[in-house]
MITOR-986183 format. One record per residue (C-alpha): residue in three letters; x, y, z. Coordinates in steps of 0.1 Angstrom, whole numbers, plus 5000, padded with zeros to 4 digits. Each point is the difference from the previous one (the first is absolute). Example, Ala and Ser with C-alpha at 12.3 -4.5 7.8 and 13.67 -1.06 7.14 Angstrom:
('ALA'; (5123; 4955; 5078));
('SER'; (5014; 5034; 4993));
//
This chain:
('UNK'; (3476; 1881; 7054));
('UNK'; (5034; 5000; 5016));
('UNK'; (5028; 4993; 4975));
('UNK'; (5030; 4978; 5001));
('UNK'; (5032; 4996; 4976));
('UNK'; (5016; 4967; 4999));
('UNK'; (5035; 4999; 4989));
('UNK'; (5010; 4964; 4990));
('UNK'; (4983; 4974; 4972));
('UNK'; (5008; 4974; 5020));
('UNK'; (4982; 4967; 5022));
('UNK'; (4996; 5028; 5026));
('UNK'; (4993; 5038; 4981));
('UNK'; (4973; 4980; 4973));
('UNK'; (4982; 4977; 5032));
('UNK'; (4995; 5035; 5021));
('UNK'; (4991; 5020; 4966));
('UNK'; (4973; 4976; 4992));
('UNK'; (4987; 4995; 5039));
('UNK'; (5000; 5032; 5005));
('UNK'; (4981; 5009; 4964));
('UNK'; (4976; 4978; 5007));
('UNK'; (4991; 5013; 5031));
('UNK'; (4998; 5038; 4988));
('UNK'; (5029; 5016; 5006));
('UNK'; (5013; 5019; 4966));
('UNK'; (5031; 4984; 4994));
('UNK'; (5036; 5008; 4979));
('UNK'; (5021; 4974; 4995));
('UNK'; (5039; 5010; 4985));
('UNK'; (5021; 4976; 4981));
('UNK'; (5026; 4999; 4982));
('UNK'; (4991; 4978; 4974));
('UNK'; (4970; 4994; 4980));
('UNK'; (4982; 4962; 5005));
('UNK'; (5013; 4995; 4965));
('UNK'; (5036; 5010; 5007));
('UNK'; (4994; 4975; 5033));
('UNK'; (4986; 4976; 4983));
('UNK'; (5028; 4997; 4972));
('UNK'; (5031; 5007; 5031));
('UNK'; (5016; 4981; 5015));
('UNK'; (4986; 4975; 5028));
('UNK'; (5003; 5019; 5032));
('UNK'; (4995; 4972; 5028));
('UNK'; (4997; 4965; 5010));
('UNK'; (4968; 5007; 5014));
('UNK'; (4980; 4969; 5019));
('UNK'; (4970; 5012; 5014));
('UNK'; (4983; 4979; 5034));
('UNK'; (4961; 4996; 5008));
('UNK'; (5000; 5035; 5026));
('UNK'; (5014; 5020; 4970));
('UNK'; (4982; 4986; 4971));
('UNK'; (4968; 5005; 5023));
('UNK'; (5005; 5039; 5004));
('UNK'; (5001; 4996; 4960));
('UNK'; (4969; 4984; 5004));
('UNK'; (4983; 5023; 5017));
('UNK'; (5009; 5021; 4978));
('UNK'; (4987; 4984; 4971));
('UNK'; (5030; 5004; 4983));
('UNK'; (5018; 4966; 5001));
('UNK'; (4991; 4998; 4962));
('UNK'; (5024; 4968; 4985));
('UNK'; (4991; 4978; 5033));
('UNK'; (4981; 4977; 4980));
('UNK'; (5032; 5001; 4971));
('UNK'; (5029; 4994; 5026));
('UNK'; (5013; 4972; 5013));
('UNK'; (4988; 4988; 5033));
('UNK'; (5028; 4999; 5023));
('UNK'; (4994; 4968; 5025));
('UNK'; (5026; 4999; 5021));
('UNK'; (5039; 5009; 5008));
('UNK'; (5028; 4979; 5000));
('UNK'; (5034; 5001; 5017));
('UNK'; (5030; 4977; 4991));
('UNK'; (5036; 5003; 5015));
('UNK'; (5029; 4996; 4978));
('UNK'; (5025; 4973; 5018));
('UNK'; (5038; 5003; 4996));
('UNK'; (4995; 4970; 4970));
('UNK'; (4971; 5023; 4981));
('UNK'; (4976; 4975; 5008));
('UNK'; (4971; 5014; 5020));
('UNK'; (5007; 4996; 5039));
('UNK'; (4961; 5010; 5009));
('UNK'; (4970; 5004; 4974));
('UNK'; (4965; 5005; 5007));
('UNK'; (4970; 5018; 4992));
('UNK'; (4973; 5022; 5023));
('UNK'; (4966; 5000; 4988));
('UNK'; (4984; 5038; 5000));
('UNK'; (4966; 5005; 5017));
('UNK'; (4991; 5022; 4968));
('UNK'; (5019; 5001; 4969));
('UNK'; (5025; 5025; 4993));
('UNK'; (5005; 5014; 4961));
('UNK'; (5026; 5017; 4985));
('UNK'; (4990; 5029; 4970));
('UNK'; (5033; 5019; 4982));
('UNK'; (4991; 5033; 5009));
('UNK'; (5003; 5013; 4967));
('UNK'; (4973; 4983; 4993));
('UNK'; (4983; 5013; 5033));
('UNK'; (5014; 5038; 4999));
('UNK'; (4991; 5006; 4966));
('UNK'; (4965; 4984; 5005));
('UNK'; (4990; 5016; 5034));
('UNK'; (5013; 5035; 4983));
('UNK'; (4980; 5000; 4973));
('UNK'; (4971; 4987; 5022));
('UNK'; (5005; 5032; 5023));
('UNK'; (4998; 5024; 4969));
('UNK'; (4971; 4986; 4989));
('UNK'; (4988; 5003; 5029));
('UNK'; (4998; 5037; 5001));
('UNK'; (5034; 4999; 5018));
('UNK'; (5024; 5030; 4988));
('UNK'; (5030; 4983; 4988));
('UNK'; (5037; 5020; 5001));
('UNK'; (5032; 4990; 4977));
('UNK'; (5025; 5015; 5018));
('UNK'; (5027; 4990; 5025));
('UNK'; (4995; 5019; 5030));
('UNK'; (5029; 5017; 5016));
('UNK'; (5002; 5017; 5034));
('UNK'; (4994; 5035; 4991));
('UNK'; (4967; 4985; 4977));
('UNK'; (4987; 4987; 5028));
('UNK'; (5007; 5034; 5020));
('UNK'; (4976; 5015; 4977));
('UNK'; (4975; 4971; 5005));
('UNK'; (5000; 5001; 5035));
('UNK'; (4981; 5035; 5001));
('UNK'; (4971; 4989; 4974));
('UNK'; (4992; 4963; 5014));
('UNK'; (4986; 4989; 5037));
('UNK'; (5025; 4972; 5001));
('UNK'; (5032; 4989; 4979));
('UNK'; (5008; 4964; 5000));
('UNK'; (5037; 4990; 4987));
('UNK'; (4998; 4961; 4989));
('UNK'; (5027; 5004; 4977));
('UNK'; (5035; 4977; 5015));
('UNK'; (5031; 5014; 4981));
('UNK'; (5017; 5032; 4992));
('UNK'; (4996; 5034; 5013));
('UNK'; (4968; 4999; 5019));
('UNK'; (5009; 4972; 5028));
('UNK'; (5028; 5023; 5013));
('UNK'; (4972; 5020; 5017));
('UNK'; (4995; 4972; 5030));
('UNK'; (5030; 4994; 5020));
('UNK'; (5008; 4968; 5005));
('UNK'; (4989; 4983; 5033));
('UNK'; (5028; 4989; 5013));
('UNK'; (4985; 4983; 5032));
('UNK'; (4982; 4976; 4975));
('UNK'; (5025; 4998; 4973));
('UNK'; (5032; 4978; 5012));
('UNK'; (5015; 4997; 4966));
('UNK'; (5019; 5029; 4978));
('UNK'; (5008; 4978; 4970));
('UNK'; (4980; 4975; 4978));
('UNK'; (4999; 4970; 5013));
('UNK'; (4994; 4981; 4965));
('UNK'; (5012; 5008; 4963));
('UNK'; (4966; 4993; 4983));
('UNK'; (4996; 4983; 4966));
('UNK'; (4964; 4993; 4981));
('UNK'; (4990; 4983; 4968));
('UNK'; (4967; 4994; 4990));
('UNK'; (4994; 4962; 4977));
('UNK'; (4980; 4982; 4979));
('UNK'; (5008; 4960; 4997));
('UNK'; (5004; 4991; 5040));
('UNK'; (4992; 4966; 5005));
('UNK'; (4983; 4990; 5031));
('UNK'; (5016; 4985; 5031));
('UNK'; (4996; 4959; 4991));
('UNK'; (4988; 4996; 5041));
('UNK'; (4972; 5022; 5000));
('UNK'; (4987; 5005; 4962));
('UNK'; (4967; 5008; 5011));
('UNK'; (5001; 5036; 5017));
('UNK'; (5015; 5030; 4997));
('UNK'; (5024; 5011; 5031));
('UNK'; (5030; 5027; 5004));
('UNK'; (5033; 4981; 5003));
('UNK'; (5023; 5017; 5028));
('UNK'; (5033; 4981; 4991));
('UNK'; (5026; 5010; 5029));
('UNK'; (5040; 4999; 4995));
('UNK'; (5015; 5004; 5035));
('UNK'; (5025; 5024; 4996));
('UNK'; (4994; 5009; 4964));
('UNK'; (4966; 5013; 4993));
('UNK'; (4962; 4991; 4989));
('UNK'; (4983; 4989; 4967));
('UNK'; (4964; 5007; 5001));
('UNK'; (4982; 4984; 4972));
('UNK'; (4961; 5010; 4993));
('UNK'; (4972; 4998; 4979));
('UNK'; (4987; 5035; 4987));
('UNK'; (4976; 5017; 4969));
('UNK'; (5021; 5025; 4984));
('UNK'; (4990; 5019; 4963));
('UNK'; (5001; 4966; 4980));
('UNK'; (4983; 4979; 5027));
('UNK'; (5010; 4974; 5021));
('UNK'; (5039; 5002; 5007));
('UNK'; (5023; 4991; 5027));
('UNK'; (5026; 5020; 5025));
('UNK'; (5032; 4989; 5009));
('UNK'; (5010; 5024; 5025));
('UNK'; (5040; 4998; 5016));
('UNK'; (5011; 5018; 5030));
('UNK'; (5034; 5000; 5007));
('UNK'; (5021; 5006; 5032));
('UNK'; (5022; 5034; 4984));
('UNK'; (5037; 4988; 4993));
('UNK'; (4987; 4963; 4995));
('UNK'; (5001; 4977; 4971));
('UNK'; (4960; 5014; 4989));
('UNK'; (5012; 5037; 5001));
('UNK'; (5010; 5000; 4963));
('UNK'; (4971; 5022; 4983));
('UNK'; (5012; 5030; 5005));
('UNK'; (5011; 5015; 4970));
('UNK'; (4979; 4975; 4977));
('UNK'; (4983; 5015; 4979));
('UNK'; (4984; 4974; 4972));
('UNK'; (4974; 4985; 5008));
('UNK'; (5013; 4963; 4985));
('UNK'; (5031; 5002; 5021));
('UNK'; (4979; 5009; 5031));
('UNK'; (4979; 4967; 4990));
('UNK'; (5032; 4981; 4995));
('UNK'; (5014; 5007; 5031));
('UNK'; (4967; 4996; 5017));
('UNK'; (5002; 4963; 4990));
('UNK'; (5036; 4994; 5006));
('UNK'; (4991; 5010; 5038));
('UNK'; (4974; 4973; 5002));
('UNK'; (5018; 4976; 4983));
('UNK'; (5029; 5004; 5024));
('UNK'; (4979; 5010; 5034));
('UNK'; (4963; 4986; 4994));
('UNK'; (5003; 4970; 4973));
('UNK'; (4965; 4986; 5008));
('UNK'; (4987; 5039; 4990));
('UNK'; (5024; 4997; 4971));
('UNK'; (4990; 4968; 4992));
('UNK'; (4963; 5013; 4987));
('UNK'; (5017; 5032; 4985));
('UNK'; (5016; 4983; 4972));
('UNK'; (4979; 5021; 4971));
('UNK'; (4992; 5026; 5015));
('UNK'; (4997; 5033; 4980));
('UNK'; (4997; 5039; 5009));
('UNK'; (4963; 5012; 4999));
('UNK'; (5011; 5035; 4983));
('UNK'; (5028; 5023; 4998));
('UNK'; (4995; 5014; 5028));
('UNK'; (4994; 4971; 5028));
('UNK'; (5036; 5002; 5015));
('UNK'; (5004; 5022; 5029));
('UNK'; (5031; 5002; 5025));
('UNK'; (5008; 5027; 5029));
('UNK'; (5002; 5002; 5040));
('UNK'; (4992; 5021; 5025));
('UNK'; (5004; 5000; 5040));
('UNK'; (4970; 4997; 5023));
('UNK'; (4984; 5032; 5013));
('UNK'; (4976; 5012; 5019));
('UNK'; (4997; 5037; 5003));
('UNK'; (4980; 5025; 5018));
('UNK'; (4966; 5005; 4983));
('UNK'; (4993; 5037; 4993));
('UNK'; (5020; 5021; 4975));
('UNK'; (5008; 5038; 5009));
('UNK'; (4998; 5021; 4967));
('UNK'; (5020; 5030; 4994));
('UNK'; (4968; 5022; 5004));
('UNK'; (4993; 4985; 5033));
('UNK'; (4970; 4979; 4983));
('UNK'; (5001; 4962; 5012));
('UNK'; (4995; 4962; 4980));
('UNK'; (4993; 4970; 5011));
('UNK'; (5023; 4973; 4993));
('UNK'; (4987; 4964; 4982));
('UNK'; (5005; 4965; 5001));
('UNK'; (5036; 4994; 4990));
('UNK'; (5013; 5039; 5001));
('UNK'; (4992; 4997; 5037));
('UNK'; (5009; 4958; 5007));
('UNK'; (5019; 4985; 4971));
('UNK'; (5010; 4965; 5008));
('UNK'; (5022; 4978; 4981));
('UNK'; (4979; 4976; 4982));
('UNK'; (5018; 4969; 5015));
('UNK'; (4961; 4991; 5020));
('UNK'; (4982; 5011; 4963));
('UNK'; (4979; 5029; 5020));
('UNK'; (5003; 5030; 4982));
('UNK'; (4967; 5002; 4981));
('UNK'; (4988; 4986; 5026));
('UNK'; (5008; 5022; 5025));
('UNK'; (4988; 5029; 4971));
('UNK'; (4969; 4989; 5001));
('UNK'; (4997; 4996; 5042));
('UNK'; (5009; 5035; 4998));
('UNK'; (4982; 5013; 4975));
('UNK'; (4964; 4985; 5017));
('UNK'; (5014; 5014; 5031));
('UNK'; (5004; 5036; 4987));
('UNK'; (4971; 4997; 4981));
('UNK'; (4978; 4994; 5034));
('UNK'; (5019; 5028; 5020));
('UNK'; (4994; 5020; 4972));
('UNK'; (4961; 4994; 4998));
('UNK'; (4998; 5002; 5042));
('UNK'; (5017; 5035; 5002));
('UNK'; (4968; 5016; 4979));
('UNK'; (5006; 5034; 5000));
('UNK'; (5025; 5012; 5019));
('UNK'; (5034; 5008; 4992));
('UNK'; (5026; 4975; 4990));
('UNK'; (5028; 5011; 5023));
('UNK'; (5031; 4986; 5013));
('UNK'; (4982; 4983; 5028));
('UNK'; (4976; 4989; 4978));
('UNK'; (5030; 4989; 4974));
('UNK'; (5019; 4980; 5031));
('UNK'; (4971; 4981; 5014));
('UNK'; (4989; 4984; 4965));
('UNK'; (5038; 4993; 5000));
('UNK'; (4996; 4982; 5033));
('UNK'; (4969; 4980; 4991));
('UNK'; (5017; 4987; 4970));
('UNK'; (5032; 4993; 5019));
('UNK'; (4980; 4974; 5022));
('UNK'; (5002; 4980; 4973));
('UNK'; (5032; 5008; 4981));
('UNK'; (5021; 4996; 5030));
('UNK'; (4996; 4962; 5000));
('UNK'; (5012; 5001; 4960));
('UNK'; (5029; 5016; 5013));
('UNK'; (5010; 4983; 5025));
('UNK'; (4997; 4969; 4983));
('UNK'; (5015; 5010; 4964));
('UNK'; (5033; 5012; 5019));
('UNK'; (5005; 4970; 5023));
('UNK'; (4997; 4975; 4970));
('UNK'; (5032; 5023; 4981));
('UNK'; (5017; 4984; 5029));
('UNK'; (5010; 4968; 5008));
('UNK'; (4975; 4980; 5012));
('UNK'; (5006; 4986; 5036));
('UNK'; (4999; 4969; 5009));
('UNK'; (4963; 4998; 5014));
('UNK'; (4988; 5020; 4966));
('UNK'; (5022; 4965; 4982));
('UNK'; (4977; 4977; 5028));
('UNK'; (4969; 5017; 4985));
('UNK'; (5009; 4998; 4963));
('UNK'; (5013; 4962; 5002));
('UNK'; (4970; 4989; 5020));
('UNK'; (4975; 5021; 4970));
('UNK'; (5011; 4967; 4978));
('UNK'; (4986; 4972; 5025));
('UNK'; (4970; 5021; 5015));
('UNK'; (4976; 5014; 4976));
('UNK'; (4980; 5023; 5024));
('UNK'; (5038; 5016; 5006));
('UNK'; (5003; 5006; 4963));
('UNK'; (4963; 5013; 4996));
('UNK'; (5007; 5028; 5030));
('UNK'; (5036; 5017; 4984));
('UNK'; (4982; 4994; 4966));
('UNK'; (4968; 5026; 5012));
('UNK'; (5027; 5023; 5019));
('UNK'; (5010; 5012; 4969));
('UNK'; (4962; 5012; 4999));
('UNK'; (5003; 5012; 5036));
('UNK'; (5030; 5004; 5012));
('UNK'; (4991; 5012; 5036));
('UNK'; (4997; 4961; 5011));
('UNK'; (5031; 4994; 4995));
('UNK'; (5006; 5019; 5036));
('UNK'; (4982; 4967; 5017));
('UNK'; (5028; 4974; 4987));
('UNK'; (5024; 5014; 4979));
('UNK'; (5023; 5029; 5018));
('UNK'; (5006; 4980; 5031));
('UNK'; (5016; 4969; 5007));
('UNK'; (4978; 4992; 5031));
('UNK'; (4968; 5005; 4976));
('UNK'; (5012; 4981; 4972));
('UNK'; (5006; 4971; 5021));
('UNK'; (4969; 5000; 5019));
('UNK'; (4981; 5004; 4968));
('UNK'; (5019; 4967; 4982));
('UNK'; (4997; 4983; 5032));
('UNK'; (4955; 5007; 5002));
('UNK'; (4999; 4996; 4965));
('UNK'; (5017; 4968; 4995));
('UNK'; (4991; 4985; 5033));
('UNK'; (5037; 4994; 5018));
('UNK'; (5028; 5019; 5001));
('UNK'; (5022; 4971; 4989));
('UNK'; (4982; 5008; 4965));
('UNK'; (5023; 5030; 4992));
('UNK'; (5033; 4997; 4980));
('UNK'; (5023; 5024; 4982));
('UNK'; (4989; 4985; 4967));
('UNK'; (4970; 4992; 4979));
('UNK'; (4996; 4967; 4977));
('UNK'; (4980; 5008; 4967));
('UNK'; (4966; 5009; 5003));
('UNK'; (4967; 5008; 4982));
//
């Protein structure tokens, strides 16, 4: 039975630890927390998971509060116009619903599942020269821990990494009391509300430890009027100044935010990071070698809401090159190619999380505006955020997007720089 150590309690570290332990292999999992410490923490993410990820769940059998979360329908996108009033709003419908699950709620659970599992279960946080030691006793080390010490054994990829600061300053809270939007009270959808020049609010439904609950999610442009959480420490000031922002940015959000209320003492979350890709195998002092995971290895900014998303892509991917290699030796060639395979489909997050930190050009404005006056439009960005890869057929290129709006709404003269209200 060949034996693998997974360092990292995360989407990533528990999905492999329980594919792989249900498929034979004898399995450690490290963390630096117990479920209970995660469960009573502080909330980690603003995790919105699409139909391809919450199918490798599936598979799984481990997708255990599906039938308890809400069922995400479809995303919306409304642009803020220089009088706060909303220049485009519309909403996509998803080909499968997407859910959201605070992943306190889903750490804590999948870890206890794993231990009783038969799975050997390590409190510690690893450090370099732990996993040194490690390296010599287990057929393959897997590092799915993000932060601190251990990412600063992959090298950042330059070639696929054009940013060296943070592109957003990040601030979370978590609430009970949202009211719904008043035009479309009968489904659930994840509200992308954009500020040109400013920032995002992202506003969606989630299950978190006392049930169904709300995110309000802001990401700022660093140095502009939403970069004002660092620093901020109570958790009543965060939620204050969460509401003054949407009062002042995104009044219609605002509007249904009136009473809302934290969900615990811990639901506030603020931080940034920059964008990196970096290489994917880790050298140890001893000359042993680990293979990187999920956002150690490609950690976008959540701007495009992919990161668990991307987890879990990875984490079925690994799992499969894993299960393929059998018995021989998992070496650097080995570690680079599952690397590759996953890239396939983490290059196209990429690529399309750092162009929308940007400004959009004009053709990306064209595609958005016409989204409010041609459903089908809306439908196909809503289901890129559940495969991004299609956004290479209309989105990148000017010469795409416009043959796409021109086929799809029959004449060329269709296409505007703006979108009226839509469904």
């Amino acid at each position: 039975m060949r034996k693998i150590l997974v360092v990292g309690a995360g989407q990533s570290g528990l999905q492999l630890a329980l594919g792989l332990q249900s498929r034979g292999y004898e399995i450690t999992l490290m963390s630096n927390r117990t479920a209970d410490e995660i469960r009573s923490g502080r909330v980690m993410s603003t995790q919105c998971m699409f139909h391809t990820a919450l199918q490798h769940e599936r598979d799984l059998q481990i997708g255990f509060w599906e039938s308890q979360a809400p069922r995400i329908e479809g995303v919306g996108v409304s642009v803020t116009a220089p009088d706060s009033t909303r220049a485009v709003d519309w909403v996509g419908r998803l080909d499968g619903y997407a859910q959201s699950v605070d992943q306190r709620v889903k750490m804590a659970g999948w870890m206890e599942t794993f231990a009783q599992r038969g799975g050997q279960l390590v409190i510690h946080g690893a450090a370099v020269s732990d996993l040194d030691y490690f390296s010599r006793t287990y057929d393959l080390v897997l590092v799915c821990a993000g932060k601190g010490e251990l990412v600063s054994m992959f090298g950042r990829d330059a070639s696929r990494s054009p940013f060296d600061a943070p592109q957003r300053a990040l601030a979370v809270a978590y609430v009970h009391g949202l009211g719904p939007r008043p035009e479309h009270p009968e489904h659930d959808a994840v509200r992308c509300n954009l500020v040109p020049g400013v920032g995002e609010l992202f506003v969606m439904p989630t299950l978190t430890t006392s049930g169904r609950a709300d995110i309000l999610f802001w990401e700022g442009v660093p140095g502009g009027p939403l970069d004002v959480f660092r620093g901020v420490k109570d958790p009543a000031e965060h939620l204050s100044l969460t509401l003054e922002l949407m009062e002042r940015f995104t009044p219609w959000e605002y509007a249904r935010a009136t009473k809302v209320e934290l969900t615990d003492a811990n639901a506030t979350l603020a931080g940034r990071y920059a964008p990196t890709v970096r290489h994917p195998v880790g050298r140890l002092p001893g000359g042993g070698l680990v293979l990187g995971v999920a956002d150690v290895v490609v950690a976008n900014d959540p701007i495009t809401g992919q990161g668990s998303n991307s987890a879990a892509k990875c984490a079925a991917s690994y799992l499969e090159s894993i299960v393929a290699h059998g018995d021989r030796p998992f070496d650097e060639a080995w570690m680079r190619s599952a690397f590759d395979r996953h890239w396939e489909t983490a290059r196209h997050v990429t690529k399309w999380t750092n162009a929308m930190l940007g400004a959009p050009p004009e053709h990306v404005l064209d595609l958005i505006g016409a989204a409010g006056r041609i459903p089908p439009v809306a439908d196909r960005f809503a289901n890129g955020f559940n495969d991004p890869a299609d956004f290479e057929n209309f989105f990148y290129e000017p010469g795409k997007t416009k043959e796409y709006l021109a086929e799809v709404s029959g004449t060329v003269g269709a296409v505007g720089t703006t979108g009226a209200k839509g469904a």
